[in-house]
C-alpha positions as CSV (number, residue, x, y, z in Angstrom):
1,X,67.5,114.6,173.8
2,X,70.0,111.8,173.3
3,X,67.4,110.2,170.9
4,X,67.1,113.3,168.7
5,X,70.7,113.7,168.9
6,X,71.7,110.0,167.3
7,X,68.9,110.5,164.9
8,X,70.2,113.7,163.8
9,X,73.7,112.0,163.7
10,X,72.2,109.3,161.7
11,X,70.8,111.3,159.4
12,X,72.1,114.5,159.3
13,X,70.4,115.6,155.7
14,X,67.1,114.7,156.3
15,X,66.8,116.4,159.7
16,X,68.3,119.6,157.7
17,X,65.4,119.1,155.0
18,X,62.8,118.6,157.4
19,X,64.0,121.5,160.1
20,X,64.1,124.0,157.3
21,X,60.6,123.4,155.7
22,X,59.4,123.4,159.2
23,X,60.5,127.0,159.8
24,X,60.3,128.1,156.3
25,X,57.2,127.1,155.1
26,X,55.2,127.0,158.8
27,X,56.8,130.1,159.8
28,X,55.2,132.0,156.8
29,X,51.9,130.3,157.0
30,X,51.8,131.1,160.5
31,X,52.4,134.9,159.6
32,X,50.2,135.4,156.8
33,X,47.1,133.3,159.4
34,X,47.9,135.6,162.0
35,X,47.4,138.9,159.2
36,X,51.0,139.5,158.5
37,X,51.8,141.2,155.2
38,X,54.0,142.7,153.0
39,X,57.7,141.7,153.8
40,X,57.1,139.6,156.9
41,X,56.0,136.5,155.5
42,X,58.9,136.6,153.6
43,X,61.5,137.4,156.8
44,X,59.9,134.0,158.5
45,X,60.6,132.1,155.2
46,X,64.0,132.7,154.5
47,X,64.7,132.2,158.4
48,X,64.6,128.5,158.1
49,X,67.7,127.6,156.2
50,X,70.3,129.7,158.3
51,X,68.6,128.1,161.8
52,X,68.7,124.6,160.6
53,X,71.9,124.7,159.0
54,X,73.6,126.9,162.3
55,X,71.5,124.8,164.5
56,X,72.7,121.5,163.3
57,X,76.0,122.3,162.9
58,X,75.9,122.8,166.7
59,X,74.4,119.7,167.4
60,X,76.7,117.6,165.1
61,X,80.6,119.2,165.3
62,X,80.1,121.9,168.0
63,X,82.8,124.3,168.2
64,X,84.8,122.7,165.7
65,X,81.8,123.2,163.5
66,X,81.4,126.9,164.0
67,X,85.3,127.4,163.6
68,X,84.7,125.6,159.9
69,X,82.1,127.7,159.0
70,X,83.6,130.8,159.8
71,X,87.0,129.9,157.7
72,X,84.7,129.2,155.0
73,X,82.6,132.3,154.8
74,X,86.1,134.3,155.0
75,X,87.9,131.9,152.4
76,X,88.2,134.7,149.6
77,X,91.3,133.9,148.2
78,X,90.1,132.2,145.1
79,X,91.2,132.4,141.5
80,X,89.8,135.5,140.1
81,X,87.8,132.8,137.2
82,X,85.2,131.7,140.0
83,X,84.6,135.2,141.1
84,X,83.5,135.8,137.5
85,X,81.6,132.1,137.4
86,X,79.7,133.0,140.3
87,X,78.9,136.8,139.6
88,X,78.3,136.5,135.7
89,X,76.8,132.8,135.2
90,X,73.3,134.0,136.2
91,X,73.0,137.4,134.5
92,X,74.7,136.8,131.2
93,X,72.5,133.4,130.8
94,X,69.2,135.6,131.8
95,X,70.0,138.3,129.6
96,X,70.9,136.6,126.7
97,X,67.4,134.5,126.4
98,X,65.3,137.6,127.3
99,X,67.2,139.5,124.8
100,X,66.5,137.0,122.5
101,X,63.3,136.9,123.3
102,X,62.3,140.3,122.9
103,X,63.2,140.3,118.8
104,X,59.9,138.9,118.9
105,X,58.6,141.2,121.4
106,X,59.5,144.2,123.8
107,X,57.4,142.4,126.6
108,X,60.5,140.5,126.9
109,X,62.9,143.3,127.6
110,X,64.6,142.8,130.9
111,X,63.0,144.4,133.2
112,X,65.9,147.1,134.1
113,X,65.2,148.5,130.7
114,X,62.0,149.3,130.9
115,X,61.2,150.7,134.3
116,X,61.1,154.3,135.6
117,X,63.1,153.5,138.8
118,X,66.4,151.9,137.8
119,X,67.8,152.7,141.4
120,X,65.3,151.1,143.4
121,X,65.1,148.1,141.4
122,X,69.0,147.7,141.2
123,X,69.0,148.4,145.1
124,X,66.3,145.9,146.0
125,X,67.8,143.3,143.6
126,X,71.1,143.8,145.2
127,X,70.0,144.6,148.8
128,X,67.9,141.1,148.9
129,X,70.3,139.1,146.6
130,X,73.3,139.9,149.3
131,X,71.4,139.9,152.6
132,X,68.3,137.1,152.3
133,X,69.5,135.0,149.3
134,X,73.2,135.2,149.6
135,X,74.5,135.3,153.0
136,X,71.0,134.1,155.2
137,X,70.1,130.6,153.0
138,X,73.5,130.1,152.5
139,X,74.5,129.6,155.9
140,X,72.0,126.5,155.4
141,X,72.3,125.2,151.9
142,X,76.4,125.6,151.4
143,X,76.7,126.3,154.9
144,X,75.9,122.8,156.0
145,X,73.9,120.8,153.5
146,X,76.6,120.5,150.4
147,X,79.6,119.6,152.7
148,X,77.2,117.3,154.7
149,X,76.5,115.2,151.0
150,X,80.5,116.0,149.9
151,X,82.3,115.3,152.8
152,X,80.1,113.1,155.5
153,X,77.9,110.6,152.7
154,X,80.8,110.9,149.7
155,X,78.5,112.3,147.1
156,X,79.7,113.7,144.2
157,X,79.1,117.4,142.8
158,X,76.7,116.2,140.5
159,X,74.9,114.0,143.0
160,X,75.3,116.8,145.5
161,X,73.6,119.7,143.3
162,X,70.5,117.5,142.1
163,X,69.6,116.7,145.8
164,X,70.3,120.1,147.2
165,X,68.8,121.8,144.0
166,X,65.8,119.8,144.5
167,X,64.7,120.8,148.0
168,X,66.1,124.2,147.1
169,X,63.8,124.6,144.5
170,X,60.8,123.2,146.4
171,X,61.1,125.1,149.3
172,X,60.9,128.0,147.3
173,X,57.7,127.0,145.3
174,X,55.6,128.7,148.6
175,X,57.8,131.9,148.8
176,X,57.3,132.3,144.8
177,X,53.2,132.3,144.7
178,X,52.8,134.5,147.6
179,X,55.3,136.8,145.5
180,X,53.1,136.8,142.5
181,X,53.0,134.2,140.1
182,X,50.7,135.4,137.3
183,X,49.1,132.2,135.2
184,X,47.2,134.4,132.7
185,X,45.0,132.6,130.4
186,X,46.2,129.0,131.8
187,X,44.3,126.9,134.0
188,X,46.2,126.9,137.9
189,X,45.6,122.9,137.2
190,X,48.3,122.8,134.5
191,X,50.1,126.3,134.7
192,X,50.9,125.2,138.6
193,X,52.7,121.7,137.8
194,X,54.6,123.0,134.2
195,X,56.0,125.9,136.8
196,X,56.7,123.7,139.7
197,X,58.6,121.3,136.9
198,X,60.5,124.9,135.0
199,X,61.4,125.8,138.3
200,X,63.1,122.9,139.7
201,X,64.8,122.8,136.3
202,X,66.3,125.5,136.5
203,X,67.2,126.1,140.0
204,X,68.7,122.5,140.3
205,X,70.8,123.5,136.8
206,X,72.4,125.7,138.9
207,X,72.8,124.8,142.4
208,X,74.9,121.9,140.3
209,X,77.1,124.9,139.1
210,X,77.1,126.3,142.8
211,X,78.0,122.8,143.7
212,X,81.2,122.4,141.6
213,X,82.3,126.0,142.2
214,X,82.5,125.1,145.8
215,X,84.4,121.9,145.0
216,X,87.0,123.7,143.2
217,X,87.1,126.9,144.5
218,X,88.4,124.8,147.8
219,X,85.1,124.8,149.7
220,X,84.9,129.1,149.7
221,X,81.3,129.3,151.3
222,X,81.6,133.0,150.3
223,X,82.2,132.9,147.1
224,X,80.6,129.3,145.6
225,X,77.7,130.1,148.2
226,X,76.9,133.8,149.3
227,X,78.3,135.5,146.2
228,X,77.0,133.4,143.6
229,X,73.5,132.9,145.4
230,X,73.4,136.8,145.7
231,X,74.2,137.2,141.5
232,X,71.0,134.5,140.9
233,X,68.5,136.4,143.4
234,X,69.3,139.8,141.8
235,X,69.5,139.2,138.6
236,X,65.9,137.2,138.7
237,X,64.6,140.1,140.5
238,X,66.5,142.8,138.1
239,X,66.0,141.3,134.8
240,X,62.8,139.7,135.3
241,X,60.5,141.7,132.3
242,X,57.3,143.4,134.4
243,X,54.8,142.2,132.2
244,X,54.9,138.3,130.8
245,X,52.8,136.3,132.3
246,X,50.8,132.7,131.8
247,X,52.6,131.3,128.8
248,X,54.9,134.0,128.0
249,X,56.7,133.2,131.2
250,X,56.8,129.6,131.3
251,X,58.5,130.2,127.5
252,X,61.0,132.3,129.2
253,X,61.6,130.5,132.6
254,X,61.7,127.2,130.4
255,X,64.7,128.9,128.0
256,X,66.6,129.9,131.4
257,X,66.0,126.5,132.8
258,X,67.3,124.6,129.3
259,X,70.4,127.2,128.9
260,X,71.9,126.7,132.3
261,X,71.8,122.9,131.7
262,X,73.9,123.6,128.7
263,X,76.2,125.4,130.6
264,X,76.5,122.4,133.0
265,X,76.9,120.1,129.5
266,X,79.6,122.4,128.4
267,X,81.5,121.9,132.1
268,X,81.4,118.4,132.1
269,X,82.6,118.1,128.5
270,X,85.3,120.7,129.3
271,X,86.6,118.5,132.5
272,X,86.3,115.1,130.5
273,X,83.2,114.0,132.0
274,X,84.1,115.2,135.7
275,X,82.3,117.8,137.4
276,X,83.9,116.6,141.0
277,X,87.7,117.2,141.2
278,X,90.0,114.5,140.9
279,X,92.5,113.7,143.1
280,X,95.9,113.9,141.8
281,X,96.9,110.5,140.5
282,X,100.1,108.7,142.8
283,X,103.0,107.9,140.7
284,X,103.9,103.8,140.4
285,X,106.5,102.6,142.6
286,X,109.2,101.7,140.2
């Protein structure tokens, strides 16, 4: 136990990595072997980031830990700017390329404009966005895995969101394809690596924007984190159009992808270059 202990102390991010693809991706292969279907799968997958992230925050900090994470899921008192960054980034970027988009074709047309049961859609989108994306892998990914590269190995937010993005996005490549990913007239061989490649793209884009939202909304777990996490894992769900498939969607997802880089272009430039913020600069004794 001591052993595991300094290894985890040793390297903290890498046993969070490793602990949550265990659960994550061999808790859900273990359900679908043993005939689980449906929704199941999916509960054992998003399992893994809250019990690494809780798990290790034990191990690491103890109570002190816990006490840190629990100010940071209630720190709500924010400027009213990053409740709008974190509930509007997602959906105005999404519906803005599909609108786009669908000048060319309806098949574009987001997806709560074209089915025949709004309120299910918005309440699944929602239900799901809060409760599995938002407050569940958060407790992992913002919960412990940010303020580990912040705080404990000095990374910056840029740093910060291209590591955490990464994994992010590659634990969810599983989760994604037993949902339904629809090549269409593309070969698996090449339709498989261009989505892998879109989908880290754009999920890294904006776990960087979830990165810096948590730097200077003061470390808010609730609002950088669950909130923000929620908006993406609706929105994708809500907006998504029902039909597009094979190229149409790589198109689409690649648009996303490339649009939410911009918007991290447009932060840096806005902040002089600085995504992370600075500390104030100490006046010269005179």
């Amino acid at each position: 136990m001591k052993t595991i202990k300094a290894f985890i102390k040793s390297h903290p991010l890498l046993s969070y990595f490793a602990l949550t693809f265990a659960i994550s991706w061999g808790g859900m292969l273990l359900v679908i072997a043993v005939g689980g279907s449906g929704g199941v799968p999916m509960l054992a997958w998003v399992a893994g980031p809250p019990i690494a992230g809780i798990l290790l925050t034990g191990l690491l900090d103890g109570r002190a830990g816990f006490r840190d994470l629990l100010t940071r899921m209630r720190r709500w008192r924010v400027g009213a700017r990053w409740y709008a960054v974190a509930l509007l980034t997602a959906p105005l970027v999404f519906t803005a390329i599909l609108l786009a988009f669908s000048l060319s074709s309806p098949e574009f047309l987001p997806r709560i404009l074209t089915t025949s049961d709004t309120a299910s859609v918005l309440l699944f989108g929602i239900g799901w966005g809060l409760i599995g994306g938002g407050f569940l892998e958060e407790l992992g990914w913002t919960g412990f895995a940010v303020p580990t590269l912040l705080r404990r190995m000095r990374y910056g937010v840029l740093s910060t969101g291209l590591t955490v993005g990464l994994l992010w996005a590659v634990l969810h490549f599983l989760a994604f394809f037993y949902l339904g990913r629809s090549s269409g007239a593309i070969p698996l061989a090449i339709f498989v690596p261009l989505d892998v490649f879109i989908t880290v793209m754009g999920m890294t884009a904006f776990r960087v924007l979830m990165v810096w939202v948590y730097d200077r909304s003061g470390g808010s777990l609730l609002v950088a984190g669950m909130l923000m996490h929620a908006s993406y894992t609706a929105f994708t769900f809500i907006l998504a159009p029902l039909t597009i498939s094979g190229v149409a969607f790589l198109t689409v997802t690649f648009a996303e992808a490339a649009a939410l880089w911009m918007v991290v272009a447009v932060v840096a430039l806005v902040n002089h270059g600085h995504l992370t913020r600075q500390p104030p600069l100490r006046r010269r004794a005179a």
